[in-house]
C-alpha positions, 0 to 999 in steps of 0.5 A: 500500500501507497505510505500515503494511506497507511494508518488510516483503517483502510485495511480493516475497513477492507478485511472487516468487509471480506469477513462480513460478506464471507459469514454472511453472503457466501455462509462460510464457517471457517476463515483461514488467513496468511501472512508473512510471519514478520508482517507483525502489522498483518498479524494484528488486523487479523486478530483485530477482526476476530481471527485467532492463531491456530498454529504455524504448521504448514506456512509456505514460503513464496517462492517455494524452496522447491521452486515450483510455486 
């Protein structure tokens, strides 16, 4: 994001959104979400929408070490 528009809600405003439509227009039950594990800024608007760490099994990183992905 542009530094011009970092810090004021976008984000939030934008994942609050996702999260509202995801419930309650698709009917999902479960959200999973990634980030980069030092985007400690990431980390905090998930937990601010209500998501909660599960665990950090599984986190792939981008390009894979195996180069396909």
């Amino acid at each position: 994001m542009h530094p011009e528009y970092l810090k004021k809600g976008y984000a939030l405003e934008a994942a609050l959104a996702l999260k509202e439509y995801a419930i309650h227009g698709l009917k999902v039950r479960k959200l999973i979400a990634h980030c980069d594990r030092q985007n400690e800024n990431s980390e905090k608007l998930m937990q601010k929408i209500g998501l909660q760490r599960e665990n950090t099994i599984g986190i792939r990183q981008y390009p894979d070490e195996r180069g396909d992905g």
